[in-house]
C-alpha positions as CSV (number, residue, x, y, z in Angstrom):
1,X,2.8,-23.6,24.9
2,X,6.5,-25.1,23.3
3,X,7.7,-22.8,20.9
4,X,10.8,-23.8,18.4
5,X,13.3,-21.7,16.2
6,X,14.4,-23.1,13.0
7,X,17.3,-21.0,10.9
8,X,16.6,-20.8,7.1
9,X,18.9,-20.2,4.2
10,X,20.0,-16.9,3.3
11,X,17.4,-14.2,2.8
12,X,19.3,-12.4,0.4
13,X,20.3,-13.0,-3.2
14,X,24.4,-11.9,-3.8
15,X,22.6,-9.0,-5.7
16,X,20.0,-8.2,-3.4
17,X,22.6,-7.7,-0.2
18,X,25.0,-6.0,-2.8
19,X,21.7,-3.6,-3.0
20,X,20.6,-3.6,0.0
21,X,23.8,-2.3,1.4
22,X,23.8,0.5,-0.8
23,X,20.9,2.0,-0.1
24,X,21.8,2.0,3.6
25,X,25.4,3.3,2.8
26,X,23.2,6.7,1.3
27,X,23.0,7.7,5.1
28,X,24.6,5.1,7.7
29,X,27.9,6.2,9.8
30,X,29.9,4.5,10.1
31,X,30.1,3.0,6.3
32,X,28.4,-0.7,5.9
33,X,31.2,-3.2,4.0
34,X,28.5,-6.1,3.6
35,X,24.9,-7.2,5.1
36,X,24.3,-10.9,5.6
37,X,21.1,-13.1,6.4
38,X,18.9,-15.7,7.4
39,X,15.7,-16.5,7.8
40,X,14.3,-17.4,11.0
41,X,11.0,-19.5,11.4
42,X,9.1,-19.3,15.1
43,X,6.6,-22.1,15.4
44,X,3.9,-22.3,18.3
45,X,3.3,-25.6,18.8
46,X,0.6,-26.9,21.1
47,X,3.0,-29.7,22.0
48,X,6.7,-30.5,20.9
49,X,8.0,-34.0,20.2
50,X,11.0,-35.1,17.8
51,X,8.4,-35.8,15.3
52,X,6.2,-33.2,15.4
53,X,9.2,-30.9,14.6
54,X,10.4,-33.3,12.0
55,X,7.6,-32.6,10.3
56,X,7.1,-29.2,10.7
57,X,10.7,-29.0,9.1
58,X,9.8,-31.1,5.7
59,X,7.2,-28.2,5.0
60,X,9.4,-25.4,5.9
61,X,12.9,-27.2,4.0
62,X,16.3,-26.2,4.8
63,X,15.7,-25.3,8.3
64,X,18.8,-26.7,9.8
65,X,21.4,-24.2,8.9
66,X,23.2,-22.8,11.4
67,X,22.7,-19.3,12.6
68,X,25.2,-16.3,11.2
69,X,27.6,-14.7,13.9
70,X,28.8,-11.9,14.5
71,X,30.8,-9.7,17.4
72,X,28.6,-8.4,20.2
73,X,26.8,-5.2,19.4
74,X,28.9,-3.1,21.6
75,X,31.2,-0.4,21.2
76,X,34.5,-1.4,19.5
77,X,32.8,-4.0,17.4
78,X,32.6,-4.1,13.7
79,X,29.6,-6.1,13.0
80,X,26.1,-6.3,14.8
81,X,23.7,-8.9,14.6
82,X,20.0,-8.1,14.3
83,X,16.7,-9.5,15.0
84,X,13.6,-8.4,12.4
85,X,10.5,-9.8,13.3
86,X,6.8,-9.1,12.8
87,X,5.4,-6.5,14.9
88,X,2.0,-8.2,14.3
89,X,0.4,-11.2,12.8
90,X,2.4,-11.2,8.9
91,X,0.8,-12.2,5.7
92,X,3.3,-14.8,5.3
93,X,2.0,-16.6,9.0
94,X,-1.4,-16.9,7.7
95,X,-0.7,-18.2,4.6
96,X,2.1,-20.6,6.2
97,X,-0.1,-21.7,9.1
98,X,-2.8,-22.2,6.7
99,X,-1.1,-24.6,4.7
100,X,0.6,-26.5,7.7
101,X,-3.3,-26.8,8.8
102,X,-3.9,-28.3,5.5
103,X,-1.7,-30.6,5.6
104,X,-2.6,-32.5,8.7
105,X,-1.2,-30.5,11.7
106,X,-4.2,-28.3,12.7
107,X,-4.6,-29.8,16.0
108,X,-0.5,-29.4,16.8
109,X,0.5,-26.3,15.4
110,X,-1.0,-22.6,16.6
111,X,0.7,-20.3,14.2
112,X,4.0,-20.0,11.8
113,X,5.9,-17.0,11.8
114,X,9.0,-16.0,9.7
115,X,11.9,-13.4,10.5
116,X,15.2,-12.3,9.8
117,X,18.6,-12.9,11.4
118,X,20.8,-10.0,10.1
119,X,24.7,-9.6,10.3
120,X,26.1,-6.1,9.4
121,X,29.8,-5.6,9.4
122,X,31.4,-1.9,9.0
123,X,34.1,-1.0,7.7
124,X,34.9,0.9,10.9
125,X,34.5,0.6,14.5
126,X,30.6,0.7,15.4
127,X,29.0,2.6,18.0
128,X,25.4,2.4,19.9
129,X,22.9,4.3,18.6
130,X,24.8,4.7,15.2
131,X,21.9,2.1,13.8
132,X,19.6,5.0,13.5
133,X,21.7,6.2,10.8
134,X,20.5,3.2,8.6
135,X,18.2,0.6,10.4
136,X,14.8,2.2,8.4
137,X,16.6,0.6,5.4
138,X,16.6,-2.8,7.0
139,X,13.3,-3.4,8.1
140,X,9.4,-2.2,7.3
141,X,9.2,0.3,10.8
142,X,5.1,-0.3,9.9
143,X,5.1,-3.3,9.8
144,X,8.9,-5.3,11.6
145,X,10.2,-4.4,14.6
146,X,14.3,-4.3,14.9
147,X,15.9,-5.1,18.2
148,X,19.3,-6.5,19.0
149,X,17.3,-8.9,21.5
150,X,16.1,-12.2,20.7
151,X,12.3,-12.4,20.2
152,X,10.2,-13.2,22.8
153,X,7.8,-15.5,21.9
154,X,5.6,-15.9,24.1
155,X,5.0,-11.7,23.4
156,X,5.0,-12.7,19.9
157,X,2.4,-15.3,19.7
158,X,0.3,-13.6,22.4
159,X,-3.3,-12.9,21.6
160,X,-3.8,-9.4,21.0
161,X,-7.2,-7.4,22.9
162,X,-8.8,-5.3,20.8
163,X,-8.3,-1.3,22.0
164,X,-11.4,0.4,23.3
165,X,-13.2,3.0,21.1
166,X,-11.5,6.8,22.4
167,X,-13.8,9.6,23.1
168,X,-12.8,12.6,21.4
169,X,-14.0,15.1,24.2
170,X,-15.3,18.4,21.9
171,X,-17.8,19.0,24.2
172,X,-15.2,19.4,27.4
173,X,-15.8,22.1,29.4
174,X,-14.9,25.3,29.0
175,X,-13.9,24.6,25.6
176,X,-14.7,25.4,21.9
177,X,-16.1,22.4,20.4
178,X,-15.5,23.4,16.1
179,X,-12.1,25.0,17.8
180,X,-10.9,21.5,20.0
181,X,-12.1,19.4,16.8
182,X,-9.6,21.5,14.2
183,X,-7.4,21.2,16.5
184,X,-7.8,17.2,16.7
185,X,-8.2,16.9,12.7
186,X,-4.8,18.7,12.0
187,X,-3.4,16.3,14.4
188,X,-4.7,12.9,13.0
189,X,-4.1,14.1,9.6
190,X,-8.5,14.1,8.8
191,X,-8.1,16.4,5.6
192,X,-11.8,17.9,6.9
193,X,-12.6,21.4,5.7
194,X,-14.3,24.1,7.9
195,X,-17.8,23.0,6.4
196,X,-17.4,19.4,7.3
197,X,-16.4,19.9,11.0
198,X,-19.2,22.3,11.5
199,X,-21.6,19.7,10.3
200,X,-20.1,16.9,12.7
201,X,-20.2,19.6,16.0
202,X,-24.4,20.2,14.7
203,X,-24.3,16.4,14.2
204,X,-23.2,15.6,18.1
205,X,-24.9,17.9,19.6
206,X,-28.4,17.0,18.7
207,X,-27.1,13.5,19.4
208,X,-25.9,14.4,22.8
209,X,-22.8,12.8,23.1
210,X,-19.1,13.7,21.8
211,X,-17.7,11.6,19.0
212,X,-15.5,8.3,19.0
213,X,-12.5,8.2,17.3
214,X,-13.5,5.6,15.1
215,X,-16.3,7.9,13.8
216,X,-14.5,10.6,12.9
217,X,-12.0,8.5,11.3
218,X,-14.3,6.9,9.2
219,X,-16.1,9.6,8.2
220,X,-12.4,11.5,6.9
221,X,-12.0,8.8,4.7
222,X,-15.5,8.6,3.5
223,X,-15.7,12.4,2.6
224,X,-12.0,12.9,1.3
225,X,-11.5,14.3,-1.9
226,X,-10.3,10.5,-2.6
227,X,-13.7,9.0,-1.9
228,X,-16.1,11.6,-2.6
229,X,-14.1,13.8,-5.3
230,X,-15.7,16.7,-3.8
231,X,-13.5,19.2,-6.0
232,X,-13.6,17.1,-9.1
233,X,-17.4,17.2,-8.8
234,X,-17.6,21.1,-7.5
235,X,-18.9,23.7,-9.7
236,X,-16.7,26.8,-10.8
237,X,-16.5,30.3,-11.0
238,X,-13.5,31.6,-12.7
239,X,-13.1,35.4,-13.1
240,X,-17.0,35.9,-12.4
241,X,-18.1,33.4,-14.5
242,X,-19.8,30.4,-14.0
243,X,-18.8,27.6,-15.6
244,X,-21.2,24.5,-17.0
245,X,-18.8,22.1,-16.4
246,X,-17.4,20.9,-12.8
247,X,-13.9,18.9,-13.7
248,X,-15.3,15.8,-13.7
249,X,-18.2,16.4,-16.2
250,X,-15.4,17.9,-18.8
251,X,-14.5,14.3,-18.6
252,X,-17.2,12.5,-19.2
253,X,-18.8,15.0,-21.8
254,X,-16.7,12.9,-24.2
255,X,-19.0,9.4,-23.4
256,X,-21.4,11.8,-23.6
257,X,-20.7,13.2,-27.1
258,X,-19.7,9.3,-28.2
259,X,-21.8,6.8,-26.5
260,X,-21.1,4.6,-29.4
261,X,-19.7,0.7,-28.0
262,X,-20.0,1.5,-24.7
263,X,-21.9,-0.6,-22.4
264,X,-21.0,1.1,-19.0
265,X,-18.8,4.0,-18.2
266,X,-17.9,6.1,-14.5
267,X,-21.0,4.3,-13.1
268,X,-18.8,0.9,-12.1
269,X,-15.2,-0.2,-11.0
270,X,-14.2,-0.1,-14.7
271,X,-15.4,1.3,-18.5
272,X,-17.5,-1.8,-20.3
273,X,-17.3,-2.0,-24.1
274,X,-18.9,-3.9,-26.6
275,X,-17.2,-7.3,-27.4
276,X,-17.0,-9.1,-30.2
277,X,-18.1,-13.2,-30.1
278,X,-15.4,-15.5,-28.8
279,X,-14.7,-19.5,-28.0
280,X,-14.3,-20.3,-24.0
281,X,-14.8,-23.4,-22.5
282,X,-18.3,-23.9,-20.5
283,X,-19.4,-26.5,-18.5
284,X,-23.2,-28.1,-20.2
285,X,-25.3,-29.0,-16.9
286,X,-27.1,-31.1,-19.1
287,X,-24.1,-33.3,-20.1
288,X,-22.0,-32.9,-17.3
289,X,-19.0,-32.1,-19.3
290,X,-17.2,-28.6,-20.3
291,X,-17.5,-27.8,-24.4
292,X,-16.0,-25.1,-26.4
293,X,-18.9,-22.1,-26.1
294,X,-19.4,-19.2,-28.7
295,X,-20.1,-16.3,-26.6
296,X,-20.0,-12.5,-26.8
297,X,-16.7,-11.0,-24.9
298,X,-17.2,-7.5,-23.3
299,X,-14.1,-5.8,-22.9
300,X,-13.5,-4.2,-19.8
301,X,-10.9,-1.2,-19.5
302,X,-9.6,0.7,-16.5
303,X,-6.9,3.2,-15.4
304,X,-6.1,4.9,-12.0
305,X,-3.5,6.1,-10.0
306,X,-2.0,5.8,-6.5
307,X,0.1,8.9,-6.5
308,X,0.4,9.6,-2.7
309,X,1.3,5.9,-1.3
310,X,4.4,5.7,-4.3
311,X,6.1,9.1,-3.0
312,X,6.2,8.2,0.3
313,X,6.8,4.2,-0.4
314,X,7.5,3.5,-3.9
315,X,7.4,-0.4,-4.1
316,X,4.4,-1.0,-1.7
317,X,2.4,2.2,-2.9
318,X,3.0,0.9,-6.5
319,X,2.2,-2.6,-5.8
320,X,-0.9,-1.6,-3.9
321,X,-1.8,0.6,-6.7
322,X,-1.8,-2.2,-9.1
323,X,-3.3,-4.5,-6.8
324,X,-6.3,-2.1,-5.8
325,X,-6.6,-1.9,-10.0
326,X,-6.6,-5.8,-10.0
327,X,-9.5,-5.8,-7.2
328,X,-11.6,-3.3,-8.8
329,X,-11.5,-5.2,-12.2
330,X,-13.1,-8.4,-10.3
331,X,-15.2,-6.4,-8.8
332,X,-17.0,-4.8,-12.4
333,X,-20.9,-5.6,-13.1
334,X,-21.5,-9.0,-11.3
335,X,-17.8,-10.4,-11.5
336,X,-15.4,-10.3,-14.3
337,X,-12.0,-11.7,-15.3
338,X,-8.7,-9.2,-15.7
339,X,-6.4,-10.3,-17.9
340,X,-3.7,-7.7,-18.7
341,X,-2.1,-4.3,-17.1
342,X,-0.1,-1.4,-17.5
343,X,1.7,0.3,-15.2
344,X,2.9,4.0,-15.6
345,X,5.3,6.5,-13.8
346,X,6.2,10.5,-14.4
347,X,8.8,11.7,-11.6
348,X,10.6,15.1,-12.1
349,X,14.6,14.8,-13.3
350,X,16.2,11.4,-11.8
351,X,19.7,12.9,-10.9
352,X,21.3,10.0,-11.5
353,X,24.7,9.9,-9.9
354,X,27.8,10.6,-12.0
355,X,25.0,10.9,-14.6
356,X,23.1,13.9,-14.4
357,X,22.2,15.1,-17.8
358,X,22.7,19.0,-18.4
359,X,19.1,20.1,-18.3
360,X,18.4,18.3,-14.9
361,X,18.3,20.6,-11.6
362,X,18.2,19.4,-8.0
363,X,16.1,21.9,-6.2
364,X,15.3,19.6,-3.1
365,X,12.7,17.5,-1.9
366,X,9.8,17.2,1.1
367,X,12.5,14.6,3.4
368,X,9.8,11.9,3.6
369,X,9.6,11.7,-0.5
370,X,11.3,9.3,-2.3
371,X,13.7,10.9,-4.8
372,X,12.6,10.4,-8.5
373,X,15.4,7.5,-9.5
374,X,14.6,5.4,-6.0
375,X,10.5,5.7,-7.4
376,X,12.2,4.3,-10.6
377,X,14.4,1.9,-9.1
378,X,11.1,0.1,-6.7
379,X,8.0,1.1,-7.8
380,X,8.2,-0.1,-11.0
381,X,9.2,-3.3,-9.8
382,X,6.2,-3.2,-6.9
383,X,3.5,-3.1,-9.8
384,X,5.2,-5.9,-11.9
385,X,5.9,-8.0,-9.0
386,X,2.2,-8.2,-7.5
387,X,1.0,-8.6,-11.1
388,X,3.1,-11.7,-11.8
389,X,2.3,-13.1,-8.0
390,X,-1.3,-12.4,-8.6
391,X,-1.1,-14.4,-12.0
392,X,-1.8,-11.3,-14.4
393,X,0.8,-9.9,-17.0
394,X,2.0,-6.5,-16.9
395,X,2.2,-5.9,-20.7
396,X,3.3,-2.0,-21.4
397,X,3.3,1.3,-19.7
398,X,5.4,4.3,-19.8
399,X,7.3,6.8,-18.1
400,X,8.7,10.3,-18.2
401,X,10.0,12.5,-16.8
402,X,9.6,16.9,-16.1
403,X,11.1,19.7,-14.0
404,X,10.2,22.8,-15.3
405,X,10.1,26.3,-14.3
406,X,7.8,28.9,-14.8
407,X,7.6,32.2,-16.3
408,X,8.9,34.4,-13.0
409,X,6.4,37.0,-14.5
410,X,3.2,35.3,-13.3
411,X,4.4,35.6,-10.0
412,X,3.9,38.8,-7.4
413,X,7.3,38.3,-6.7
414,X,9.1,38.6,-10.4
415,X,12.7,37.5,-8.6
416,X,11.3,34.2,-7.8
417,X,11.9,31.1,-9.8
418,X,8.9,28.6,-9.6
419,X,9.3,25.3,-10.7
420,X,6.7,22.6,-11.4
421,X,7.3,18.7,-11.5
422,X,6.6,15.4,-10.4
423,X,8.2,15.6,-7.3
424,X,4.9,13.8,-6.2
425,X,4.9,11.4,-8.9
426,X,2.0,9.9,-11.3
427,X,1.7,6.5,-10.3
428,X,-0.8,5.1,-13.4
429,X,-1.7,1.2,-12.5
430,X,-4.3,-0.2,-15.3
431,X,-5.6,-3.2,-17.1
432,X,-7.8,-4.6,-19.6
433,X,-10.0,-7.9,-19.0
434,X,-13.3,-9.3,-20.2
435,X,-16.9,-9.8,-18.8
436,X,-20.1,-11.9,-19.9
437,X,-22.7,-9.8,-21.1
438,X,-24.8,-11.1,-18.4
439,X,-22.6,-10.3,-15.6
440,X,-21.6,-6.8,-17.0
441,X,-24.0,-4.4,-15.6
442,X,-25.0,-4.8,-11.6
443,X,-28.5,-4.9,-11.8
444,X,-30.6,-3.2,-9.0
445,X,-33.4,-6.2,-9.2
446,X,-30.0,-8.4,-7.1
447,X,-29.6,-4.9,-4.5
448,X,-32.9,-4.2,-2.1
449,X,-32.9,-2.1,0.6
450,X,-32.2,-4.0,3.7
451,X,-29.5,-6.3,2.0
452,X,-26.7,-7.3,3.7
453,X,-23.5,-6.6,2.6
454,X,-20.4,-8.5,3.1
455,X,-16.9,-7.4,3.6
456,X,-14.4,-10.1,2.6
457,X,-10.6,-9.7,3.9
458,X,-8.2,-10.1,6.6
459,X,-8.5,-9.4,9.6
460,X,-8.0,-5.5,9.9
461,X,-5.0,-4.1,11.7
462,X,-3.4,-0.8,11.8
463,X,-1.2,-0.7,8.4
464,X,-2.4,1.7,5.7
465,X,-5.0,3.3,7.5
466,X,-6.4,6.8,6.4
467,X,-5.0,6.7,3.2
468,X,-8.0,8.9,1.8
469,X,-7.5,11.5,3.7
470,X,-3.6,11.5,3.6
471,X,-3.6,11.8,-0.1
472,X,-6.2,14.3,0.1
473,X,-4.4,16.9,1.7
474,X,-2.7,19.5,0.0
475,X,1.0,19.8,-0.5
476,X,2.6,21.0,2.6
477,X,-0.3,20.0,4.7
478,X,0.9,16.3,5.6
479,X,2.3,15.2,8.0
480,X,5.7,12.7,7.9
481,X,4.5,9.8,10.1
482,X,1.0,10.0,9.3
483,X,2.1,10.0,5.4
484,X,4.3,6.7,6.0
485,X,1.1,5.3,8.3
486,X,-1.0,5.3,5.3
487,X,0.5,3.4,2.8
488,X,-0.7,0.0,2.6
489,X,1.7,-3.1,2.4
490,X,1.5,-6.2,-0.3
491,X,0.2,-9.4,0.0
492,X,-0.8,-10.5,-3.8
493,X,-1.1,-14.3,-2.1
C-alpha cells in the first residue's frame, strides 16, 4: 500500500530544546550547542490521490514545512540528523487514526503515525558512535527507536505475529528442576521466594509438563509483595515474641477502634465516607428532562504510591502513579466520580548545582536511579500533567526531603557510616471524589460464580511489564534493564 511523509512544525518549544539540550550535555562528548526538530507524520493509505492527501493534511495542519538539514552524520561533521520513530503501534496512532476514521476516511486510511526529525549540532567535531554518549536523552529506548536511517515503512506499518508461548524446560534432563527455575527467576527479575518456586516444581510435576513462560510470569506478578502484600500481611516474631498485629492490621486497627462515618474501608479501590446531601443534576425518565436532584454525596478518599517506576523514570512512573490512582477511583463500589488529587514526593538531599546547601552530602547513587533534583524537576510535572489531560485537578501535595546517617554504634562494624534516605523516593499520588450511595459498596448479589469478567484496554504490548515483581525486590536485587522494562508509559487520552 502508498505510504506518505508529511513534515510538521517544530517539536520543541525555545524552552523545551534549551532543556532538552542540557540534560544531554550532563553526559554527551563531544558538547551539544543546540537540538532542533520536527515532527514527522507517516500515513498508510490504502490508495493515494492529490485529494486524498489534501485531506489527510487539513486534519493533521501545518504539514508542509520543509524538513531541517543538517551535515551528513559522518566523521568531521558538526551536526547529525536523526530519525525517532515508534518501535511499535504509539498511543498517539490510535487516537490519530481513530479520529481520521471518524471523520470519513476509514475506508482510505490504514493507520497514522507520528515521529521526530532531529538536528543536533556540536560544538566540536562529531564522531560515530559518540551518540551513545547522549541519544537515551533523545528518545524513549522502550518505547522509540533512533537510527540515522529513514524509516521504512513498509517495516513500520507491518502487521505484527504474535510470539509463541516459551517452554521453560525445569524438567530437562539431567538437571535440578527448583535449581534450573532459581536460576531462571533471578534472570527475568520474578521476585519468587524459595517457598513459591517449590510450590510451582510440586505444581508441574503432578501436571506433567514443564511451565510456559507466560505462566510463571503471571503468577510473579500475582504473588509479589505488590499484589499480594505477603509481608505487610505476615505475622511477626520479634525477639521471641509473637506479635498480635501483622503490619497491615496495625493499620487498620484504627477503622477498627473508629468505625464512625465510614462506609467502606481496605475492602475496595478507595476508603468510602459518609456524605452529606447535595444538588446534581438528574435526568427524570418520567419527564424526559434533567432537574436539579437532592442527593446524598459519599466522599471517596484514596492514597498510594508508585515508588519503584519514579526512581527509575520520574515523569512516566509519576504520571502512571497518578493515573493508576485516577483508575482505581472509577473503579470504587459500582462506579464513582474523582474529582480532585494530590501528588507527593520525598527524595534524599537534591544537590542542586552551584547550590548545595551545607548539610547536603552526595554519597552516590544505584546508576539506573534518577538523582533526587531530576525526580523533582519531571515527576512532579508527570502527575500534574496526566491529571490536567485526564480532566481532574491536582490541588496540593508536598515534598521533602532527608539524608541522614545513623548512629555508627548500631552497626557490627562501629567505623562504618550508614546513611538512610530517599534515594528510592516516595512517590504519593491521591485524590478525593464522590459516589452515590447506591453505587458505593459492590454488592455480591451483581458477582456469581461463573461470571464473566471483562478486561477493557489496549491492546497489550511489551511496555511496563512485570512491574509487581520489579518493585518487589529488595534493594540491590534488581536488575538495570528489567527495572527500566517495567515502568509503564502515559497515555491519559
Amino acid at each position: 500500500m502508498p505510504h506518505e511523509v508529511l513534515v510538521g512544525s517544530s517539536c520543541f518549544t525555545a524552552s523545551s530544546a534549551q532543556e532538552l539540550t542540557a540534560r544531554a550535555n550532563k553526559t554527551s562528548q563531544p558538547k551539544i550547542k543546540q537540538i532542533r526538530g520536527q515532527w514527522v507524520y507517516y500515513v498508510d493509505l490504502k490508495w493515494s490521490d492529490k485529494a486524498l492527501v489534501d485531506k489527510v493534511k487539513t486534519l493533521l495542519q501545518d504539514v508542509d514545512s520543509e524538513p531541517l538539514l543538517a551535515s551528513e552524520s559522518t566523521a568531521g561533521s558538526n551536526s547529525i540528523t536523526v530519525h525517532v520513530t515508534p518501535r511499535y503501534l504509539s498511543p498517539w496512532s490510535s487516537q490519530a487514526t481513530s479520529i481520521a476514521h471518524v471523520c470519513g476516511l476509514k475506508e482510505k486510511v490504514t493507520r497514522i503515525e507520528r515521529g521526530r526529525l532531529l538536528v543536533v549540532e556540536f560544538e566540536d567535531k562529531y564522531k560515530p558512535g559518540q551518540d551513545a554518549t547522549f541519544r537515551d536523552v533523545l528518545h524513549d529506548r522502550m518505547t522509540e527507536i533512533f537510527s540515522f536511517e529513514k524509516p521504512q515503512l513498509d517495516v513500520m506499518f507491518a502487521a505484527g505475529v504474535p510470539a509463541p508461548l516459551t517452554v521453560v524446560d525445569i524438567f530437562a534432563r539431567g538437571g535440578r528442576p527448583l535449581a534450573i527455575l532459581q536460576a531462571y527467576n533471578k534472570e527475568k527479575g520474578l521476585s519468587l521466594d524459595d517457598s513459591e518456586m517449590e510450590y510451582l516444581v510440586d505444581v508441574f510435576q503432578k501436571l506433567g509438563r514443564p511451565p510456559h513462560d507466560v505462566e510463571l510470569f503471571m503468577f510473579a506478578q500475582v504473588n509479589s509483595e505488590h499484589c499480594r502484600h505477603k509481608v505487610f500481611n505476615a505475622s511477626w516474631t520479634i525477639d521471641g515474641v509473637k506479635k498480635d498485629k501483622s503490619l497491615f492490621e496495625m493499620i487498620r486497627n484504627t477503622h477498627k477502634k473508629t468505625p464512625d462515618f465510614t462506609v467502606s474501608a481496605y475492602s475496595d479501590n478507595a476508603a468510602v465516607l459518609q456524605g452529606e446531601t447535595a444538588n446534581f443534576w438528574a435526568p427524570d425518565y418520567s419527564t424526559g428532562t434533567w432537574t436539579l436532584t437532592p442527593e446524598v454525596a459519599h466522599i471517596l478518599a484514596k492514597v498510594e504510591t508508585h515508588n519503584h517506576p519514579t526512581a527509575i523514570s520520574p515523569f512516566p512512573g509519576a504520571a502512571t502513579g497518578s493515573g493508576g490512582e485516577i483508575r482505581d477511583e472509577a473503579a470504587v463500589g459500582r462506579g464513582s466520580v474523582t474529582k480532585g488529587g494530590l501528588a507527593g514526593f520525598w527524595v534524599s538531599d537534591l544537590l542542586i548545582p552551584e547550590h548545595t546547601a551545607p548539610w547536603e552530602k552526595d554519597i552516590g547513587r544505584p546508576a539506573h536511579y534518577a538523582s533526587s533534583l531530576d525526580i523533582m524537576l519531571e515527576a512532579p510535572i508527570g502527575s500534574a500533567r496526566f491529571n490536567n489531560e485526564f480532566g481532574r485537578p491536582c490541588l496540593t501535595g508536598c515534598f521533602r526531603t532527608l539524608l541522614t546517617p545513623e548512629d555508627p554504634t548500631e552497626h557490627a562494624k562501629a567505623d562504618v557510616l550508614a546513611w538512610r534516605g530517599y534515594h528510592k523516593p516516595i512517590m504519593l499520588a491521591g485524590g478525593v471524589g464522590t459516589v452515590r450511595p447506591q453505587h458505593a459498596l459492590k454488592e455480591e448479589r451483581f458477582v456469581r460464580e461463573g461470571a464473566h469478567v471483562i478486561v477493557l484496554g489496549g491492546p497489550a504490548m511489551l511496555i511496563g511489564l512485570g512491574g509487581g515483581a520489579a518493585s518487589s525486590n529488595a534493594s540491590g536485587e534488581s536488575n538495570a534493564d528489567l527495572d527500566f522494562d517495567s515502568v509503564q508509559r502515559v497515555w491519559p487520552n
